[in-house]
C-alpha positions, 0 to 999 in steps of 0.5 A: 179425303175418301173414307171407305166404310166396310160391312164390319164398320171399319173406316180406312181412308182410300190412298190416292197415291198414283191414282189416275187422274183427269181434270178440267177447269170451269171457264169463267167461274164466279170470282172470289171478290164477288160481293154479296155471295159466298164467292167460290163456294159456289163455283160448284153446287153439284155435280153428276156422271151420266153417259159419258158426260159430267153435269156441273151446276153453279155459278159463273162470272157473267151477268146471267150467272146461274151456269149449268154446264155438261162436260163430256168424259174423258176430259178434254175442255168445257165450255162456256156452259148453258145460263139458266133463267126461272120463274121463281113463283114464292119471289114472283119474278124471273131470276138468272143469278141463283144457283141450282142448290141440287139437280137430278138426271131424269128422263120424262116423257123419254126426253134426256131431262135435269130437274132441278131445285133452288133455295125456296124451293122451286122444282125446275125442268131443264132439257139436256139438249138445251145445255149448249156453251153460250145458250141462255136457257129458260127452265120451266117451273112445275112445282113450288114446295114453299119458301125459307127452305134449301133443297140438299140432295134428291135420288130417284127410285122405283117401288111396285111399278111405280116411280119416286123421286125423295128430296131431303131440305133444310126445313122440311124433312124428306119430300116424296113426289111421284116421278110420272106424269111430270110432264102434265104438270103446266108451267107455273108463271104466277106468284105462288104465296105457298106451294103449287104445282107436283104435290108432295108427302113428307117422309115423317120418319126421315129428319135432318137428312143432309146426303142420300143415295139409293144403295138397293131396290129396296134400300137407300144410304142417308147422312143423317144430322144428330145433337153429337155429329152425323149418323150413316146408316140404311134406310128402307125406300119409303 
């Protein structure tokens, strides 16, 4: 169901009756049978529209499971996608079979780029031109935001020249990094017990934030957790 939510607060469910359509199916999704994940769950953990092309992160069923595909619009096939390998620095070892929890389109250094961020937190960059059916891929780790910690939604925004990028987690509120300079930021390759790499504040006045999108230049839209459900409400860009 699509709910739209109008200025006075009125909620109507949007009809999909006689609504134009396309769709693709992924080639070689992680199967339901497959033992120790949470199975077709995982299929797709996120996805985004950008120049004509649909990013889709998820899991596959090959042995380098973790799949990053880019499926061009409209429609007509989609291939095998790209298998994504990291260094994950809080495990200290390579891992091919986690998925991206959520991703974010971005250029750095005016190269087509998707940041990436798993459970635990590592912050990977993956190049768009690298995403190529059958191609094993390895990201490159620039940050780690520290262990026991899912990453949930992250948006880009600019504020007074200057850009940001918010990610709102499972255990750490709302993160805010500066989106410059990523691209100074070397490869981490170690074991990093705690956090490395692009650092981060906190945005205090920001909790249990599951969903964010930015709504203006000054504003974002967040799905915010409470003791009786979920609040939706704006938010001024920190």
């Amino acid at each position: 169901m699509i709910v739209r939510i109008d200025s006075a607060e009125k909620l109507t469910a949007l009809s999909l009756d006689n609504v134009k359509h396309s769709s693709v199916p992924l080639p070689n999704p992680i199967a339901a049978a497959s033992t120790g994940r949470s199975n077709r769950t995982q299929a797709i953990t996120d996805l985004a529209f950008v120049n004509n092309r649909v990013f889709v992160a998820g899991l596959s069923n090959e042995e380098f499971s973790s799949a990053l595909r880019s499926i061009p619009f409209p429609f007509n096939q989609a291939d095998t996608g790209a298998n994504v390998e990291i260094w994950h620095a809080s495990h200290n070892r390579f891992e091919t079979n986690s998925p991206i929890r959520t991703f974010l389109p971005y250029k750095v250094n005016n190269e087509d780029t998707i940041l990436a961020s798993y459970t635990c937190t590592p912050l990977v960059k993956i190049p768009v031109s690298s995403l190529k059916g059958g191609a094993k891929v390895k990201g490159t780790t620039i940050a780690e935001f520290g262990a026991g910690n899912t990453p949930l939604d992250m948006i880009a925004y600019s504020r007074e020249g200057k850009n940001f990028i918010l990610m709102s987690n499972t255990s750490r509120g709302v993160m805010k990094f500066s989106a410059d300079g990523l691209e100074a930021f070397p490869p981490i390759t170690g074991s990093v017990p705690g956090k490395g790499g692009v650092p981060y504040e906190t945005v205090a006045s920001l909790t249990n934030v599951v969903q964010m999108d930015q709504l203006d230049a000054q504003r974002a839209v967040v799905l915010q957790r409470t003791a009786s459900g979920f609040d939706l409400h704006t938010v001024a860009l920190p």
